[in-house]
ROBABA-829914 format. One line per 10 residues: number of its first residue (from 0); their letters; for each residue y, x, z of N, C-alpha, C. Coordinates in Angstrom, 1 decimal. Each point is the difference from the previous one (the first is absolute). Layout:
ROBABA-829914
NUM) a) Y,X,Z,Y,X,Z,Y,X,Z; ...;
//
This chain:
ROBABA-829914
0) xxxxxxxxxx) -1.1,8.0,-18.9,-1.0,-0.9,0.5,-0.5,0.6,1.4; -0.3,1.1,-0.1,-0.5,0.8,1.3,0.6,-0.4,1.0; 1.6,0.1,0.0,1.4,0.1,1.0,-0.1,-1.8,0.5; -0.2,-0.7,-1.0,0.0,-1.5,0.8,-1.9,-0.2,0.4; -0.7,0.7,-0.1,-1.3,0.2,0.9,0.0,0.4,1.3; 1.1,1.4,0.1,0.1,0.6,1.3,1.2,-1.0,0.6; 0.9,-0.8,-0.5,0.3,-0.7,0.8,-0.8,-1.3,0.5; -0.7,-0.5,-0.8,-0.8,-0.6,0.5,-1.1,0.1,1.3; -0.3,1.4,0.0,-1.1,0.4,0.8,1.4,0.3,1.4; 0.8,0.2,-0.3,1.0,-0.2,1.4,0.1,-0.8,0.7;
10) xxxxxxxxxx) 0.3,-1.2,-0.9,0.1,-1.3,0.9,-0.6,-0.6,0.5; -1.6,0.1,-1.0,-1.6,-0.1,0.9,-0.2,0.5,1.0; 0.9,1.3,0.3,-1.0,1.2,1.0,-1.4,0.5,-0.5; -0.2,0.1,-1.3,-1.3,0.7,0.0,0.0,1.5,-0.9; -0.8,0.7,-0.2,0.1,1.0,-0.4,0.6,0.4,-1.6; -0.6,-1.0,-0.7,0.3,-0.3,-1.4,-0.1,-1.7,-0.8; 0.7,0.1,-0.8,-0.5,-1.4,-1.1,-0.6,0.4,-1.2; -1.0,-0.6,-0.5,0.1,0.4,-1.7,-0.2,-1.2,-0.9; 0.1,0.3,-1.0,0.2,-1.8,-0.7,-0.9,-0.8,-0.1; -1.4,0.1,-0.1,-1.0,-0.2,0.0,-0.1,-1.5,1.6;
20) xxxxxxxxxx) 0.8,0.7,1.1,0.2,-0.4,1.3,0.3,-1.3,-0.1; -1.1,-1.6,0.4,0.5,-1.4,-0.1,0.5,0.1,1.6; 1.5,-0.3,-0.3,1.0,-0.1,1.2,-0.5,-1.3,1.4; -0.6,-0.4,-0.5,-0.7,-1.3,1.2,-0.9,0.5,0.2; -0.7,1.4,-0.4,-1.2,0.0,0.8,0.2,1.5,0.9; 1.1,0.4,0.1,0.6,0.5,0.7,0.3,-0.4,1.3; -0.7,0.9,1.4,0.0,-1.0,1.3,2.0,0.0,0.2; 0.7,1.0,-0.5,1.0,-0.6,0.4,1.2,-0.3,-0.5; -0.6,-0.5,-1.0,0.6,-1.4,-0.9,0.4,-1.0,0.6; 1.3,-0.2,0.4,0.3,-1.5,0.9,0.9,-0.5,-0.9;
30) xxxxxxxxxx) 0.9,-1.1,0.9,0.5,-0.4,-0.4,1.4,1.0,0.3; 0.1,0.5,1.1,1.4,1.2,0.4,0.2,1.2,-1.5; -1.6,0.3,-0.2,-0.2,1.2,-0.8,0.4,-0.7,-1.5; 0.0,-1.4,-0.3,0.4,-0.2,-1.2,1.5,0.2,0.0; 0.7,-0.8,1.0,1.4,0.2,0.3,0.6,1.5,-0.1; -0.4,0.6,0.5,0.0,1.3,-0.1,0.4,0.4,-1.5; -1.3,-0.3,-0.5,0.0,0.7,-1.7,1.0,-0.7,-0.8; 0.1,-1.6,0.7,1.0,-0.7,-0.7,1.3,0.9,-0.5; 0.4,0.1,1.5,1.7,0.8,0.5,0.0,1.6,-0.7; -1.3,0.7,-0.1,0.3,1.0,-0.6,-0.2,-0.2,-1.7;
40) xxxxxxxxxx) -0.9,-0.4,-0.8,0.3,-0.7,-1.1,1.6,-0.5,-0.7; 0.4,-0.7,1.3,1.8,-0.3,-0.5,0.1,1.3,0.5; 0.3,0.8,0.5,1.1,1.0,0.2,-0.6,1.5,-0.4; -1.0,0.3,-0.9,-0.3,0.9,-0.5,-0.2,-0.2,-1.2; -0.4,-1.1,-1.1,0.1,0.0,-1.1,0.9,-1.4,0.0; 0.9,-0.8,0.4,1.0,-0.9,-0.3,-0.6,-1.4,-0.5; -1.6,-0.3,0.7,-0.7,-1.1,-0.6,0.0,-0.9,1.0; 0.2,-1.3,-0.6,0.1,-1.1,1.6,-1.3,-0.5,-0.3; -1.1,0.1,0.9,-1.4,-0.7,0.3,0.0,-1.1,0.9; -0.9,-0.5,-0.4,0.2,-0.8,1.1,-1.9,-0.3,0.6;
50) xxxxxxxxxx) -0.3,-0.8,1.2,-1.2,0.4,0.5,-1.5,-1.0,-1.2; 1.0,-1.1,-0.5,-0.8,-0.6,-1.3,-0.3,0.6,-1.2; 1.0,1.3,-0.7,-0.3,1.4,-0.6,-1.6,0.9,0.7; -0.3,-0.2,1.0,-0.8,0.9,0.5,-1.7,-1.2,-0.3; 0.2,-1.3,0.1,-1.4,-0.3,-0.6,-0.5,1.0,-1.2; 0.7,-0.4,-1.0,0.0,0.5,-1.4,-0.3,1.5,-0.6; -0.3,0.8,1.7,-0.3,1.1,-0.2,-1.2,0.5,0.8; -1.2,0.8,-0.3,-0.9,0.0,0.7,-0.2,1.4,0.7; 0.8,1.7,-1.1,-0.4,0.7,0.4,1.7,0.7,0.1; -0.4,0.9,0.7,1.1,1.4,-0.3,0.6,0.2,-1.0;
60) xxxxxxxxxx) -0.9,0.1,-1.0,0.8,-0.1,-1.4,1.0,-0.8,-0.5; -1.0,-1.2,0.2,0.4,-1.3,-1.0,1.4,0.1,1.0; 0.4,-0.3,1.2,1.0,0.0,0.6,1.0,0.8,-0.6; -0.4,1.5,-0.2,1.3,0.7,-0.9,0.0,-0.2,-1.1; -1.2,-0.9,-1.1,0.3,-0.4,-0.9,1.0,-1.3,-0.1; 0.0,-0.7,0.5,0.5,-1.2,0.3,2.0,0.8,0.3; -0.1,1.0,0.6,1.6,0.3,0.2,0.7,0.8,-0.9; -0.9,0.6,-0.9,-0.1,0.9,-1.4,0.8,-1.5,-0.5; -0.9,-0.8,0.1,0.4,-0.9,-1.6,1.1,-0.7,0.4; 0.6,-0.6,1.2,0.9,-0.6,0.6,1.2,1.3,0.0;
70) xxx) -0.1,0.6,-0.7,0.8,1.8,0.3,0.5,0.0,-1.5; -0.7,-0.7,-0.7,-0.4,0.4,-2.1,0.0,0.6,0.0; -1.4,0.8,0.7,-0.1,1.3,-0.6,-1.5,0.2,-1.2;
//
């Protein structure tokens, strides 16, 4: 969980994420920065998201929960 946090906080540019973190209230939360998490999502854990996947999630967490369960894990 930590490892898809610090990549998260990569793609943002900001120092850190933690789960608690609601991803829209994040000033740099775009729409580039969703794409972003999209493309590493598929190519780090093998999950195809798509940007209608991303309503359905509000925080940091829920987002890696949401790839946990699309993962069966």
């Amino acid at each position: 969980m930590e490892e898809f946090y610090g990549k998260l906080a990569e793609i943002l540019e900001v120092d850190e994420v933690n789960g608690s973190d609601v991803l829209e209230d994040l000033p740099e939360w775009d729409s580039l920065s969703v794409l972003s998490v999209i493309a590493m999502i598929d190519c780090g854990y093998g999950i195809n998201l798509n940007a209608r996947d991303f309503k359905q999630v509000g925080t940091a967490q829920s987002l890696y929960e949401l790839i946990e369960q699309k993962r069966g894990v």
